[in-house]
Steps between C-alpha positions, in 0.01 A plus 500: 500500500544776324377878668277608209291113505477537893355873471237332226451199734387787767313712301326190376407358809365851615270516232358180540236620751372837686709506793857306540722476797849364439547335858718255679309243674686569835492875513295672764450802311356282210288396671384842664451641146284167388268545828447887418361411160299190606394705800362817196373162293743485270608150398851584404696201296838454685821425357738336742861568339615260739298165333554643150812372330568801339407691795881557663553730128160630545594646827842637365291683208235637765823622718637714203154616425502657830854597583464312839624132639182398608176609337297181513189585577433625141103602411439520132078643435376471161864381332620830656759545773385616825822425671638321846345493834538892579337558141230328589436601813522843445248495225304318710530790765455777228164332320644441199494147526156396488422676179776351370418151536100598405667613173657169462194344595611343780277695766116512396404727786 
């Protein structure tokens, strides 16, 4: 599949609700980052790139996006990037997060 349809297929799929985690259903840290925003209330809608037949290109797309081999987990709030695990974490960390995702309207509180 062509690079510029796969970005579109992302940016789509980010958009589609408030918070987005492009995951693999086997990854620990996955699931870390899903229990940090179910454990702040957040019902984030999780993409496994490993059920997804597009999801091997996906992953590929995500990887040049971020310069590294392995970025997966990937947070998008509001359609926007947040970024991978360390991202999140440290905006998590900083405060940033939360009034991120209450922009998004994700977080009520």
């Amino acid at each position: 599949m062509q690079y510029q349809k796969i970005v579109e297929r992302i940016e789509r799929v980010a958009s589609e609700n408030s918070v987005v985690i492009f995951s693999k259903s086997s990854c620990c840290m996955c699931h870390a980052i899903q229990r940090l925003f179910c454990g702040m209330g957040v019902n984030p809608t999780v993409h496994d790139l490993d059920l997804d037949p597009w999801g091997q290109d996906m992953e590929k797309a995500l990887m040049l996006l971020f310069s590294t081999p392995n970025p997966i987990p990937v947070v998008f709030v509001g359609g926007q990037l947040v970024g991978a695990m360390d991202r999140v974490m440290a905006s998590h960390i900083n405060g940033s997060l939360v009034p991120l995702l209450k922009q998004a309207g994700a977080l009520w509180l």
